[in-house]
Every structure is written in C-alpha cells, then in structure tokens.
mmCIF file of the N, C-alpha and C atoms, coordinates in Angstrom:
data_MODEL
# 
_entry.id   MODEL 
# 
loop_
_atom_site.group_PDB 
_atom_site.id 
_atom_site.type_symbol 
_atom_site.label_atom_id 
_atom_site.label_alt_id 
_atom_site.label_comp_id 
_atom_site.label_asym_id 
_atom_site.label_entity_id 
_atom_site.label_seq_id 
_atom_site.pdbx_PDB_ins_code 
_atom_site.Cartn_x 
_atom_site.Cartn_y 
_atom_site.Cartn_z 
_atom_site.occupancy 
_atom_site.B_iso_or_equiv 
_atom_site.pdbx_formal_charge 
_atom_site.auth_seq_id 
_atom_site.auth_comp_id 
_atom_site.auth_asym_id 
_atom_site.auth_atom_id 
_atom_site.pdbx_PDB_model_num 
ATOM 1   N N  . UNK A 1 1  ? 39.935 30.457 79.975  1.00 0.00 ? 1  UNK A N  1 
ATOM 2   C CA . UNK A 1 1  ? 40.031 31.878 79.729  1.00 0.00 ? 1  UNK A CA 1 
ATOM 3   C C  . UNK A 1 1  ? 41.388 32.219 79.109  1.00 0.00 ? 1  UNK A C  1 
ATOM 4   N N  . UNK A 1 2  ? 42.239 31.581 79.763  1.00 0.00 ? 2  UNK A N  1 
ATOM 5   C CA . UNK A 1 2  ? 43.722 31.404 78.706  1.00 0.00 ? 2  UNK A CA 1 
ATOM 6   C C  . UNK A 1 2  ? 43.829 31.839 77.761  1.00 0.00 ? 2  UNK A C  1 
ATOM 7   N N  . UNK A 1 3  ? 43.089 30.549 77.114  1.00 0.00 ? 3  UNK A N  1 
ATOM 8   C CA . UNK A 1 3  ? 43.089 30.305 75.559  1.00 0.00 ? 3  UNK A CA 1 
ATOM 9   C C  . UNK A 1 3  ? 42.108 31.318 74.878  1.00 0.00 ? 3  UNK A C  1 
ATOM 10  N N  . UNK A 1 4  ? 41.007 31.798 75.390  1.00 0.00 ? 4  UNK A N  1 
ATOM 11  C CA . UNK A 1 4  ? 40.215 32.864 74.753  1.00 0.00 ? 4  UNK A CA 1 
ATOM 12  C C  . UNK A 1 4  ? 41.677 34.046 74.739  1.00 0.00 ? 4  UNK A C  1 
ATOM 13  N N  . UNK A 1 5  ? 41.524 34.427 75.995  1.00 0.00 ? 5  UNK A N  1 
ATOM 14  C CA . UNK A 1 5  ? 42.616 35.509 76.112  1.00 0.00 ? 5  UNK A CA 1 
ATOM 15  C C  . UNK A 1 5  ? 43.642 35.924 74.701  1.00 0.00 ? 5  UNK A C  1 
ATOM 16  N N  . UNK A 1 6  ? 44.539 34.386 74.416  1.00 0.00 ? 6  UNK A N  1 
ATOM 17  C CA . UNK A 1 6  ? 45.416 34.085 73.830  1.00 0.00 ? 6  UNK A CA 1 
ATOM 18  C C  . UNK A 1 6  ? 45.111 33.951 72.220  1.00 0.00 ? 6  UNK A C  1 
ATOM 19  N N  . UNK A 1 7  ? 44.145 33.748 72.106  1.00 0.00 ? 7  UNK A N  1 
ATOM 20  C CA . UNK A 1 7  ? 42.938 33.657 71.075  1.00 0.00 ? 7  UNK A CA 1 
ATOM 21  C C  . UNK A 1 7  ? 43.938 32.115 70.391  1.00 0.00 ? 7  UNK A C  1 
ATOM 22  N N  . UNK A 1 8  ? 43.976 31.142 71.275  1.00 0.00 ? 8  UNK A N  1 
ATOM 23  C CA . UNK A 1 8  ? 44.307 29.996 70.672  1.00 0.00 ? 8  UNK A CA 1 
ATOM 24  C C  . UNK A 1 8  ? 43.482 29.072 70.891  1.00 0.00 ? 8  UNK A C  1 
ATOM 25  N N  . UNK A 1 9  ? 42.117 29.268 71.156  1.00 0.00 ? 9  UNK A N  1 
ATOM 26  C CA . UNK A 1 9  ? 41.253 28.389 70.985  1.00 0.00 ? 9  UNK A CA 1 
ATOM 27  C C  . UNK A 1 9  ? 40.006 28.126 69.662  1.00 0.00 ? 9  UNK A C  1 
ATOM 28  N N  . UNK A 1 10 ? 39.708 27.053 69.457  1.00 0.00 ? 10 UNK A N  1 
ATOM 29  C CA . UNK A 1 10 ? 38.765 26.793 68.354  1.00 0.00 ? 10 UNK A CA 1 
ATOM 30  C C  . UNK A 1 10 ? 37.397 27.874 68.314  1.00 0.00 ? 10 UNK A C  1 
ATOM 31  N N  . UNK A 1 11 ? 37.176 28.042 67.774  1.00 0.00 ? 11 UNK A N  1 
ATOM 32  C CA . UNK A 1 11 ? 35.597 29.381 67.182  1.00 0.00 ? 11 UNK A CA 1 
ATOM 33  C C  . UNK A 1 11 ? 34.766 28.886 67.964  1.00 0.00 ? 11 UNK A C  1 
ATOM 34  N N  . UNK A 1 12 ? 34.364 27.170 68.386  1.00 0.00 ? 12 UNK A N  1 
ATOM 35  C CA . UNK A 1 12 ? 33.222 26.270 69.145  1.00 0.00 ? 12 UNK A CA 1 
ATOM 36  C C  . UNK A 1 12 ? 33.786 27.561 70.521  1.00 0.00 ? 12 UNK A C  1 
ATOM 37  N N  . UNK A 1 13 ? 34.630 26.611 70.924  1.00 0.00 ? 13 UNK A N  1 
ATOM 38  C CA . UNK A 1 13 ? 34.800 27.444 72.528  1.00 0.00 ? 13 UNK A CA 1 
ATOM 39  C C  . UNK A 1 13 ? 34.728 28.980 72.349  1.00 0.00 ? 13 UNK A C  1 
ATOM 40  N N  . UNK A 1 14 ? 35.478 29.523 71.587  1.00 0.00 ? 14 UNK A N  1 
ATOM 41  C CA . UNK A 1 14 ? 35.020 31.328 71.489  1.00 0.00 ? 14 UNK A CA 1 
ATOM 42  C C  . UNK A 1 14 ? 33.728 31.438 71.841  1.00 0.00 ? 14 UNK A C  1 
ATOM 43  N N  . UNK A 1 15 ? 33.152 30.680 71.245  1.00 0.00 ? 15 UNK A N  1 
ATOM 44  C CA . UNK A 1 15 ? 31.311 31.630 70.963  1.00 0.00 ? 15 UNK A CA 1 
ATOM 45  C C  . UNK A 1 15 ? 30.926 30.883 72.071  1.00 0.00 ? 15 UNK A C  1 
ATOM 46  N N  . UNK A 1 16 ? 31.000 29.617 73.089  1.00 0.00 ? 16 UNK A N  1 
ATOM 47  C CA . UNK A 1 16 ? 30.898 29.287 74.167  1.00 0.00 ? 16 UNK A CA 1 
ATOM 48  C C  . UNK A 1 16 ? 31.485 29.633 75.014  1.00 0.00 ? 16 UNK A C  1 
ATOM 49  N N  . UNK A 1 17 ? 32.682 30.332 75.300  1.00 0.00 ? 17 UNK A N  1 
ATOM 50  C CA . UNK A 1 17 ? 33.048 31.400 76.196  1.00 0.00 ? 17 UNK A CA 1 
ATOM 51  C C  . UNK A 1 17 ? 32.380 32.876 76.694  1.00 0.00 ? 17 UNK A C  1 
ATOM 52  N N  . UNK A 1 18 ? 31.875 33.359 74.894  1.00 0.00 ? 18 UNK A N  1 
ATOM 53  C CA . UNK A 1 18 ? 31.712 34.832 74.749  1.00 0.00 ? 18 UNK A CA 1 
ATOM 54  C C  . UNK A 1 18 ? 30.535 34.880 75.316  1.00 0.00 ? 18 UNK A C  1 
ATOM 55  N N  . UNK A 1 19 ? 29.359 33.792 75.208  1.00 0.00 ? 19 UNK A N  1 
ATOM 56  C CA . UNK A 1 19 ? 27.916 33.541 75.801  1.00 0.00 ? 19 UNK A CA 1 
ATOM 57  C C  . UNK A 1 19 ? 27.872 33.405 77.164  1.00 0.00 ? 19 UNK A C  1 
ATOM 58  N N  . UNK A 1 20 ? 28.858 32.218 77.774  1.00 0.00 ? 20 UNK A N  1 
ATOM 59  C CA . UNK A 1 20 ? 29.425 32.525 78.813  1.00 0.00 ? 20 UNK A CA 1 
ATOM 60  C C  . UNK A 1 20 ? 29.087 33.770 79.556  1.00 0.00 ? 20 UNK A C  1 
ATOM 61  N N  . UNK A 1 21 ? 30.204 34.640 79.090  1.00 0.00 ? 21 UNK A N  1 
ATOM 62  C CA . UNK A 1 21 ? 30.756 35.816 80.026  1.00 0.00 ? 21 UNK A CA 1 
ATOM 63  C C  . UNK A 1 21 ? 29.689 37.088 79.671  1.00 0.00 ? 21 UNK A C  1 
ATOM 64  N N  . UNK A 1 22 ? 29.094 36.628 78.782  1.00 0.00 ? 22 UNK A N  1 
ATOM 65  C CA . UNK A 1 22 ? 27.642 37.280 78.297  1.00 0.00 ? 22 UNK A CA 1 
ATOM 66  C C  . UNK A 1 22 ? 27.219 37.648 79.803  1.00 0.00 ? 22 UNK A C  1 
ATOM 67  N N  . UNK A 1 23 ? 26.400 36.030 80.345  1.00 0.00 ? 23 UNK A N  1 
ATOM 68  C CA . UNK A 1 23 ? 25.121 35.938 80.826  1.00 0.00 ? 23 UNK A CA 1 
ATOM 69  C C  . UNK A 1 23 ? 25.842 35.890 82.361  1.00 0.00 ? 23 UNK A C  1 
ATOM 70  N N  . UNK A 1 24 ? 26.917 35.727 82.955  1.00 0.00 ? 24 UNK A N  1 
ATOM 71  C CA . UNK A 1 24 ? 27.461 35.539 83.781  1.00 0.00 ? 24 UNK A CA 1 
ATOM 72  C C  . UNK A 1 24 ? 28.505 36.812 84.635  1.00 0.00 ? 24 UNK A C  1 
ATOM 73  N N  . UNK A 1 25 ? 27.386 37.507 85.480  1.00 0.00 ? 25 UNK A N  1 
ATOM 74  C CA . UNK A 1 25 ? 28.453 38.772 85.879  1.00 0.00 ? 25 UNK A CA 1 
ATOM 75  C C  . UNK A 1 25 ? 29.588 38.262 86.446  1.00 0.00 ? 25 UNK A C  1 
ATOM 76  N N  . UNK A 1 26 ? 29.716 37.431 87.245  1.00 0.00 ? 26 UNK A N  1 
ATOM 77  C CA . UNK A 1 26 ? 30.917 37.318 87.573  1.00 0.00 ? 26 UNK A CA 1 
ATOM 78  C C  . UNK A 1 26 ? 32.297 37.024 86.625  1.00 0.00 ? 26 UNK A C  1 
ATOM 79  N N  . UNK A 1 27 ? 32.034 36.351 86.060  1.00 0.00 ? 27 UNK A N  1 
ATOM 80  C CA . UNK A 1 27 ? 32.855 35.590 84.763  1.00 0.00 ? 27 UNK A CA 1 
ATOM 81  C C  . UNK A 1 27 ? 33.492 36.821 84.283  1.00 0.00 ? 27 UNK A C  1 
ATOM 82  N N  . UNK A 1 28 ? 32.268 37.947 83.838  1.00 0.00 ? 28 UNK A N  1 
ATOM 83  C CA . UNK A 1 28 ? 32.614 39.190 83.240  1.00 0.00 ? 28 UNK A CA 1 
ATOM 84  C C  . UNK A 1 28 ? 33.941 39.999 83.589  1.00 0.00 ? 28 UNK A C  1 
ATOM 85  N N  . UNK A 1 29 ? 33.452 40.096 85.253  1.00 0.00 ? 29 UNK A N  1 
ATOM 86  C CA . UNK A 1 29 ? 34.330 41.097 86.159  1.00 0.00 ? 29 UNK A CA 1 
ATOM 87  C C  . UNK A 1 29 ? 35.654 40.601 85.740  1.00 0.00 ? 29 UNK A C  1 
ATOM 88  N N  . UNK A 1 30 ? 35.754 39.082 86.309  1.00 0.00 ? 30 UNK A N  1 
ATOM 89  C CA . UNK A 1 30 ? 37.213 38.514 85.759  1.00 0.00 ? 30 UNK A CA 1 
ATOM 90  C C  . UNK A 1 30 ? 38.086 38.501 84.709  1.00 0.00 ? 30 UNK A C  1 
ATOM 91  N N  . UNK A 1 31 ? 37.052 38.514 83.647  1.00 0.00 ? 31 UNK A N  1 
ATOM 92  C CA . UNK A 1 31 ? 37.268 38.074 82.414  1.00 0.00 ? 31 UNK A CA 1 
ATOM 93  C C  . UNK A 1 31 ? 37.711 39.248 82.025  1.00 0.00 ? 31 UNK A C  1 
ATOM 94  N N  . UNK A 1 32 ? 37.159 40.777 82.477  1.00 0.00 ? 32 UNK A N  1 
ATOM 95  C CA . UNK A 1 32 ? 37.596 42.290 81.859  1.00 0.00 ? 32 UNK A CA 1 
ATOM 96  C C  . UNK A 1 32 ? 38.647 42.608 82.676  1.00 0.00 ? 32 UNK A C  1 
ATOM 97  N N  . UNK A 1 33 ? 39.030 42.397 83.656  1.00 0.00 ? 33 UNK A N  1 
ATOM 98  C CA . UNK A 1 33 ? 40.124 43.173 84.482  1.00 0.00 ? 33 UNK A CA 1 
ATOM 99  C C  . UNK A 1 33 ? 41.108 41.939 84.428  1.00 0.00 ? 33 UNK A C  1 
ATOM 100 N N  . UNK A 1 34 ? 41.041 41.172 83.617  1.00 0.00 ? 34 UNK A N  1 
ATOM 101 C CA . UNK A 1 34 ? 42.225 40.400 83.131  1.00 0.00 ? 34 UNK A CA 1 
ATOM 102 C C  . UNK A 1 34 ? 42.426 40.867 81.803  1.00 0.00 ? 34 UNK A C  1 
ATOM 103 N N  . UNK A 1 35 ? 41.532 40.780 80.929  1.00 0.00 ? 35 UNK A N  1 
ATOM 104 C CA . UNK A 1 35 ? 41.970 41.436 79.748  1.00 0.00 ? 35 UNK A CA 1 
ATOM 105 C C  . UNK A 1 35 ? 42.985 43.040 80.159  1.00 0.00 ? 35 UNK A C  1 
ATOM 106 N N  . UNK A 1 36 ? 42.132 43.712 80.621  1.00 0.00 ? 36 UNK A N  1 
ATOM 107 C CA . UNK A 1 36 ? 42.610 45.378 80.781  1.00 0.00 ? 36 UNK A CA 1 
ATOM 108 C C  . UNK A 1 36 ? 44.538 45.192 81.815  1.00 0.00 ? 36 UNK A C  1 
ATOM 109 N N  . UNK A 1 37 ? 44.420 43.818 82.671  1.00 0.00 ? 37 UNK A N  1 
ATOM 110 C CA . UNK A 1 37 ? 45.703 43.817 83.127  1.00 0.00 ? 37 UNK A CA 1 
ATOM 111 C C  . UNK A 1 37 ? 46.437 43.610 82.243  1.00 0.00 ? 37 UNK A C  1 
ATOM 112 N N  . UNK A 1 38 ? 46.307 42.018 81.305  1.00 0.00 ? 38 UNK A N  1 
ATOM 113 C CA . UNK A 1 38 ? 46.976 41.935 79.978  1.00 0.00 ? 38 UNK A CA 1 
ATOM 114 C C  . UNK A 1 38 ? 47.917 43.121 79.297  1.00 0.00 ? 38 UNK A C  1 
ATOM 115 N N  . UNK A 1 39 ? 46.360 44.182 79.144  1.00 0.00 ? 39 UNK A N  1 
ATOM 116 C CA . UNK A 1 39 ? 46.487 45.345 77.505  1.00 0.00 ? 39 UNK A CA 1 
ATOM 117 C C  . UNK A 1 39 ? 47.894 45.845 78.355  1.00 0.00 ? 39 UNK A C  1 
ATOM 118 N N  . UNK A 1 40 ? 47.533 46.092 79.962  1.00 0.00 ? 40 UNK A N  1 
ATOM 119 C CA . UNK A 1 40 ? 48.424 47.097 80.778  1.00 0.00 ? 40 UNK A CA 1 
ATOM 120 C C  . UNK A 1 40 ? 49.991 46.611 80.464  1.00 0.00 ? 40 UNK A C  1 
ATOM 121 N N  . UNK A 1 41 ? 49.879 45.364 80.718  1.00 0.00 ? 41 UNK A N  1 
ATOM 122 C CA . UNK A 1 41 ? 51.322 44.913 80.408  1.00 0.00 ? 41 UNK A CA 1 
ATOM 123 C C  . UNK A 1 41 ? 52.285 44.598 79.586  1.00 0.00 ? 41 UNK A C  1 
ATOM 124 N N  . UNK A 1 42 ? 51.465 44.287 78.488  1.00 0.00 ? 42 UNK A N  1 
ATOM 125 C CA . UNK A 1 42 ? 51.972 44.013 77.351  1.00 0.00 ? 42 UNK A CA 1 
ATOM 126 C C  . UNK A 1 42 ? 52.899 45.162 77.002  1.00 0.00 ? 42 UNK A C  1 
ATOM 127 N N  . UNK A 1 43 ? 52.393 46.647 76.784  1.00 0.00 ? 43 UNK A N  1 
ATOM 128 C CA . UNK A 1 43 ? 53.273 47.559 76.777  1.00 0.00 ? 43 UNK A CA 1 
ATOM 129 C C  . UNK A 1 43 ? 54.081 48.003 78.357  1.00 0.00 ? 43 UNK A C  1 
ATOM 130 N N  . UNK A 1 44 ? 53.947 47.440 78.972  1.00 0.00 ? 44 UNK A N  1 
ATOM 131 C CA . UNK A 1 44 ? 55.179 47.793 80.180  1.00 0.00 ? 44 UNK A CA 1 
ATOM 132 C C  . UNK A 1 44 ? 56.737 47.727 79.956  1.00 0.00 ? 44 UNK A C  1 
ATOM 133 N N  . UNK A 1 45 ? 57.182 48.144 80.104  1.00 0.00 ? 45 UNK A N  1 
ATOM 134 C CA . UNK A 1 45 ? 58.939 48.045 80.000  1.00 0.00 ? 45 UNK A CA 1 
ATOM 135 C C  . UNK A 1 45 ? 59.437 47.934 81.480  1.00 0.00 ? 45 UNK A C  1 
ATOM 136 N N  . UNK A 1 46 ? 60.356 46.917 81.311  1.00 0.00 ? 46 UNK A N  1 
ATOM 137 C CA . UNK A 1 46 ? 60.854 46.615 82.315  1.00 0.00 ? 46 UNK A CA 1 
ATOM 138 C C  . UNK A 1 46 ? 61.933 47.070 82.799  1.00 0.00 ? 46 UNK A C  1 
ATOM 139 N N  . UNK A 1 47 ? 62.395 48.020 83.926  1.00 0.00 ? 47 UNK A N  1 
ATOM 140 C CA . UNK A 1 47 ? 63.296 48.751 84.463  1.00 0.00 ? 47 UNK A CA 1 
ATOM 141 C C  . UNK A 1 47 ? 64.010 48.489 85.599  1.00 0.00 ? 47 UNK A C  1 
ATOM 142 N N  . UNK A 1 48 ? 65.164 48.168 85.865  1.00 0.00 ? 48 UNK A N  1 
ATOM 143 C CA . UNK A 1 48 ? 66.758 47.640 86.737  1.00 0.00 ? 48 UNK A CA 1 
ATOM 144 C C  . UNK A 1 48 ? 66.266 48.707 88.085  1.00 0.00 ? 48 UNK A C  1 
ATOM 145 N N  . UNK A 1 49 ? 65.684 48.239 89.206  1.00 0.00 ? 49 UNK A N  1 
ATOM 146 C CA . UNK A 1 49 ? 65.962 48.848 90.572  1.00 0.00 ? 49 UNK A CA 1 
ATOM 147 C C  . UNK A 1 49 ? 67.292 49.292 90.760  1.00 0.00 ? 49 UNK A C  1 
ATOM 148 N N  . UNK A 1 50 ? 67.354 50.398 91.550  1.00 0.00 ? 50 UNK A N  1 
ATOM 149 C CA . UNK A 1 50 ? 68.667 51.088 91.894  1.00 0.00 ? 50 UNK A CA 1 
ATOM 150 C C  . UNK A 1 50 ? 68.981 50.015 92.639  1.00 0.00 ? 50 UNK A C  1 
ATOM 151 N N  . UNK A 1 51 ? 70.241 49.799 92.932  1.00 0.00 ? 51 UNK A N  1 
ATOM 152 C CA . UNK A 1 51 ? 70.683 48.934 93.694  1.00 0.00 ? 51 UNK A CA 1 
ATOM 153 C C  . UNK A 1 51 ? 70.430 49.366 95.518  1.00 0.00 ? 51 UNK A C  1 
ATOM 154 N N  . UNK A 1 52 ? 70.545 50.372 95.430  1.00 0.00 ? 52 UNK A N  1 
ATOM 155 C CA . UNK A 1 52 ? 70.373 50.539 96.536  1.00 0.00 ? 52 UNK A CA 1 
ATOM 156 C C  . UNK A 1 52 ? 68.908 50.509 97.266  1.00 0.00 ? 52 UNK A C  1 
ATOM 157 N N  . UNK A 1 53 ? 67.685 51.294 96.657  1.00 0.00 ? 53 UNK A N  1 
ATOM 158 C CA . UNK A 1 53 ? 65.981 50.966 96.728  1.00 0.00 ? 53 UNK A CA 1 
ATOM 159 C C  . UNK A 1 53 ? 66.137 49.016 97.050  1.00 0.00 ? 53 UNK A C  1 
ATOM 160 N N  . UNK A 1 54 ? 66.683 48.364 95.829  1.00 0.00 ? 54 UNK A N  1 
ATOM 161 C CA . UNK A 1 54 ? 66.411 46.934 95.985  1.00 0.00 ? 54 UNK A CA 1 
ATOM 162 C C  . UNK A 1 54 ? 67.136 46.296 97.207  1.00 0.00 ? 54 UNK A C  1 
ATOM 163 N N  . UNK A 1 55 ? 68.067 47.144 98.027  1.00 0.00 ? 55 UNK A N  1 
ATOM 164 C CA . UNK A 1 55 ? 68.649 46.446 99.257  1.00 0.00 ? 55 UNK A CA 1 
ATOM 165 C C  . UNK A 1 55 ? 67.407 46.779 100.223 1.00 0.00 ? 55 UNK A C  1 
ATOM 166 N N  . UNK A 1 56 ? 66.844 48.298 100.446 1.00 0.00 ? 56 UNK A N  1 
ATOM 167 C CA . UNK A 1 56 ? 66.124 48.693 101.418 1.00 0.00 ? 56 UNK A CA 1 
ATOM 168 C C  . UNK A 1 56 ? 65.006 48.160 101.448 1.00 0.00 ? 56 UNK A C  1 
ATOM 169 N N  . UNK A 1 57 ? 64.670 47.695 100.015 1.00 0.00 ? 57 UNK A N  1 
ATOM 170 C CA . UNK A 1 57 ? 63.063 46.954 100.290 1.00 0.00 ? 57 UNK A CA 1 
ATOM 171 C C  . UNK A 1 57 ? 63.449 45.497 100.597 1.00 0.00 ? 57 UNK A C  1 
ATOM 172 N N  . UNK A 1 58 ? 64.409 45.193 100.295 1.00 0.00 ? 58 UNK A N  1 
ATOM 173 C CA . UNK A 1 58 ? 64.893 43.541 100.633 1.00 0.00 ? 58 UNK A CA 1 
ATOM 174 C C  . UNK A 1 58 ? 64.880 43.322 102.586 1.00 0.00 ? 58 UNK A C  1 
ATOM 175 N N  . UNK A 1 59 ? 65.572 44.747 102.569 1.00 0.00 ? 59 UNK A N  1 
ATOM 176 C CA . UNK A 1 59 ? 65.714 44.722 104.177 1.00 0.00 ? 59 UNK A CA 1 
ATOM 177 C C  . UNK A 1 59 ? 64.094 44.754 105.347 1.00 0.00 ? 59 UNK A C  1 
ATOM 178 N N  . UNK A 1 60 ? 63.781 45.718 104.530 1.00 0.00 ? 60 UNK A N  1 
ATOM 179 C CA . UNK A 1 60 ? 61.765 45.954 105.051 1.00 0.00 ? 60 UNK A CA 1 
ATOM 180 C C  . UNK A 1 60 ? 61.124 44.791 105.036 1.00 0.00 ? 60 UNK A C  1 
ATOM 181 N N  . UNK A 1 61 ? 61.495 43.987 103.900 1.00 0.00 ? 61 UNK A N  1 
ATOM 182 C CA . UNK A 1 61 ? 60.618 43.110 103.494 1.00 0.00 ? 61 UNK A CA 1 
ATOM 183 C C  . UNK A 1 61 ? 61.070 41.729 104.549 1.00 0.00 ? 61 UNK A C  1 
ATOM 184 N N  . UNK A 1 62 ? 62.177 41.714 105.059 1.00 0.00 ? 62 UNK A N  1 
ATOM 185 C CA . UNK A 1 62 ? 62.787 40.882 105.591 1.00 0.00 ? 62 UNK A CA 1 
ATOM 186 C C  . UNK A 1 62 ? 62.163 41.133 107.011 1.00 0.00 ? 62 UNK A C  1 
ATOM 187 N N  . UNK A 1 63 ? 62.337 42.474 107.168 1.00 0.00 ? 63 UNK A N  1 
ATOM 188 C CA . UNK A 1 63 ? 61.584 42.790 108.945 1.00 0.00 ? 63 UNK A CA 1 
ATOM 189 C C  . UNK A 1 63 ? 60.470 42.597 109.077 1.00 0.00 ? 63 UNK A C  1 
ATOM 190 N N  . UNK A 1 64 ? 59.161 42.563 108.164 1.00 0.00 ? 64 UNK A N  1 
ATOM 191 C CA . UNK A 1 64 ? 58.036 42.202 107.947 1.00 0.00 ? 64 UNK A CA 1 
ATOM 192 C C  . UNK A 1 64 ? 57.631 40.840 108.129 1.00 0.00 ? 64 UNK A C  1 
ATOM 193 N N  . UNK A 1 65 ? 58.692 40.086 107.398 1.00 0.00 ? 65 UNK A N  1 
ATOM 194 C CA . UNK A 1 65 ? 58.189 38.605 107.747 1.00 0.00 ? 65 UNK A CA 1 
ATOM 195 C C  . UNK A 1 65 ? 58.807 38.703 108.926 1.00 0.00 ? 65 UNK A C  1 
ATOM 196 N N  . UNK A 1 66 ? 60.077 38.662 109.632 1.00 0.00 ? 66 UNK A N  1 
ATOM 197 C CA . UNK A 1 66 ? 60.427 38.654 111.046 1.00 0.00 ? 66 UNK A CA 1 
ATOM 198 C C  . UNK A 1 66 ? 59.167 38.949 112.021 1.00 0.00 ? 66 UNK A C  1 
ATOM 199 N N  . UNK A 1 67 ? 58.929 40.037 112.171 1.00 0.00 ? 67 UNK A N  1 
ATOM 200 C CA . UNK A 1 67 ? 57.476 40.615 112.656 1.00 0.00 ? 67 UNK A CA 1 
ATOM 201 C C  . UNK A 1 67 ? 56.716 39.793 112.506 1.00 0.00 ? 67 UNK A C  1 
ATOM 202 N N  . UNK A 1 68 ? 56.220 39.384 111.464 1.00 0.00 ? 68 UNK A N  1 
ATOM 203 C CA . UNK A 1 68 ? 55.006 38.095 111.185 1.00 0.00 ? 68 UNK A CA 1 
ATOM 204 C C  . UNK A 1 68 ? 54.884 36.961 112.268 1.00 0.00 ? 68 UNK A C  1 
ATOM 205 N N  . UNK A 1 69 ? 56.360 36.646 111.786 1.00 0.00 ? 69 UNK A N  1 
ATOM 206 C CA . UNK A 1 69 ? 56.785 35.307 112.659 1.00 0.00 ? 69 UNK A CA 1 
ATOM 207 C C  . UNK A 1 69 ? 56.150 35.278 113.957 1.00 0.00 ? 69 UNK A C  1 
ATOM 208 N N  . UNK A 1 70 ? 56.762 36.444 114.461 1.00 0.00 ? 70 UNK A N  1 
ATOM 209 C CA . UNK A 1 70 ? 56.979 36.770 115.815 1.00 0.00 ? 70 UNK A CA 1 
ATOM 210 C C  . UNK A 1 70 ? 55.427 36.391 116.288 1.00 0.00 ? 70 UNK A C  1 
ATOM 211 N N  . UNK A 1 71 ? 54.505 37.498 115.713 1.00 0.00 ? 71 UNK A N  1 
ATOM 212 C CA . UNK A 1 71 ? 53.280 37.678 116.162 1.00 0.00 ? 71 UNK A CA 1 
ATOM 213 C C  . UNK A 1 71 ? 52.541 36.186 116.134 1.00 0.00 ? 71 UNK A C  1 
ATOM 214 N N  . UNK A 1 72 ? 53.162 35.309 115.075 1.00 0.00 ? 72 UNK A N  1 
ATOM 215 C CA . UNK A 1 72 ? 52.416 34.222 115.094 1.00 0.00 ? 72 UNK A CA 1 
ATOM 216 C C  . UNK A 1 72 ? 52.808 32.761 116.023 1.00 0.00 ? 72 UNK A C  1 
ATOM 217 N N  . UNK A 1 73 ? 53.719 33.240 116.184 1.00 0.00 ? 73 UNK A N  1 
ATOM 218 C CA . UNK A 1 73 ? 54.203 32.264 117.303 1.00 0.00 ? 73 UNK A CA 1 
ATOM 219 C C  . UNK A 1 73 ? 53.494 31.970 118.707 1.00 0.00 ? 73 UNK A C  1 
ATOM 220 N N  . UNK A 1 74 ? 53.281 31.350 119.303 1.00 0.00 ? 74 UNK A N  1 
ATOM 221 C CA . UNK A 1 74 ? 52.793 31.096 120.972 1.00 0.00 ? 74 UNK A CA 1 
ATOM 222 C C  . UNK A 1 74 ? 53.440 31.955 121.588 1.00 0.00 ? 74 UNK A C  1 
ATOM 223 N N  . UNK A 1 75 ? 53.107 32.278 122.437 1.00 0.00 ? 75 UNK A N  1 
ATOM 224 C CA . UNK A 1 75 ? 53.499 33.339 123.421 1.00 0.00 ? 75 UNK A CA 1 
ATOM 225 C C  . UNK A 1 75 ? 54.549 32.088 124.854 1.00 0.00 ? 75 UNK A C  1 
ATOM 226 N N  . UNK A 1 76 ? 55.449 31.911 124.982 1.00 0.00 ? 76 UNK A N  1 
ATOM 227 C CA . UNK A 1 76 ? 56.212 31.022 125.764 1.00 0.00 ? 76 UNK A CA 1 
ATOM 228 C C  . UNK A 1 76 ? 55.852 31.125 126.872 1.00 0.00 ? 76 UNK A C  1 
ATOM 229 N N  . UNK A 1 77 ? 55.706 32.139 127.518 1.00 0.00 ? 77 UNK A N  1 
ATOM 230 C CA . UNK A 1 77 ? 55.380 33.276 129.343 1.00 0.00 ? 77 UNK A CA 1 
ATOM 231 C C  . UNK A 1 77 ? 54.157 32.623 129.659 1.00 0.00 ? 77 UNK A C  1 
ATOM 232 N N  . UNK A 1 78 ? 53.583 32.034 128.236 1.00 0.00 ? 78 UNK A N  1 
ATOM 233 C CA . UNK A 1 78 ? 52.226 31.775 128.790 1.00 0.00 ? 78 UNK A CA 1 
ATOM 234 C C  . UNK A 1 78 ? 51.544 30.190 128.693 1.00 0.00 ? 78 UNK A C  1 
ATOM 235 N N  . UNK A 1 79 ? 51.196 29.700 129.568 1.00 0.00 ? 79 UNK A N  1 
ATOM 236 C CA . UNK A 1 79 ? 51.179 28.431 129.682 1.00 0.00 ? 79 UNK A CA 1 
ATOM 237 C C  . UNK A 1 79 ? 49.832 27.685 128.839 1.00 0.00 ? 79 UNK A C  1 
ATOM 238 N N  . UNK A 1 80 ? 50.166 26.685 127.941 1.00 0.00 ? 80 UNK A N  1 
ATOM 239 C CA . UNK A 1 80 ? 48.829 26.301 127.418 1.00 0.00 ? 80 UNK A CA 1 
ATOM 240 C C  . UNK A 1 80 ? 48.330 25.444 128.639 1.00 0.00 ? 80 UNK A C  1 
ATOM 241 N N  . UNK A 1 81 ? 46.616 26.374 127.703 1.00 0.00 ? 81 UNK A N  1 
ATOM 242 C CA . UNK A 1 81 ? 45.164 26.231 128.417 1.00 0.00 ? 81 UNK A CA 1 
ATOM 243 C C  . UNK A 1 81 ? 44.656 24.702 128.748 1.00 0.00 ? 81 UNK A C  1 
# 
C-alpha cells in the first residue's frame, strides 16, 4: 500500500492493488483513511510547544505511566494463591 500510496509502484501492481481494494471492504476502509490521513498531513505545519504546556504534559504523562505501573504490579499485602 506504500508504494500505491507513493505512486512508486509499476502499473502491473496499480491495477492489482486498485482491483484489490475494489472487491475487498476491508482493504478499502484502510486504504481510504490512510490516504485522507496522508492528504491531512501533508499540508500540516509544524509548530514549537510552549515550553511550558511541553513540561506539564511531560509531567502528566510521567504520572500516568507511574499510575500504570503501580496498578500493574502484584499487590505485596497479599500472598500468592
């Protein structure tokens, strides 16, 4: 899908892709909401976080996995079964 995407593949695979994603809903779903992410990004511009937003989400993001941890750990108090 890459290479369709990228349109760096040979005309054989095009028209064996395009038949493909023809007859194949799933293929489709993928195949369009990758294109449409593509179109989305291509024009995106890329913009410098305030320094300060990029500490607070660094910090959240840090308590989140902490939290994670936590929850996934064995419980010590409690004796395996």
């Amino acid at each position: 899908m890459n290479e369709y995407l990228d349109e760096t593949e040979d005309a054989e695979l095009r028209r064996e892709v395009e038949e493909h994603i023809r007859d194949c809903p799933n293929c489709w779903v993928v195949f369009d909401t990758t294109k449409r992410t593509l179109r989305i990004f291509r024009n995106f511009q890329i913009e410098d976080f305030p320094e300060e937003l990029h500490e607070r989400l660094m910090r959240r993001l840090e308590q989140r996995l902490r939290q994670r941890r936590r929850r996934s750990q064995p419980d010590a108090s409690v004796p395996p079964a």
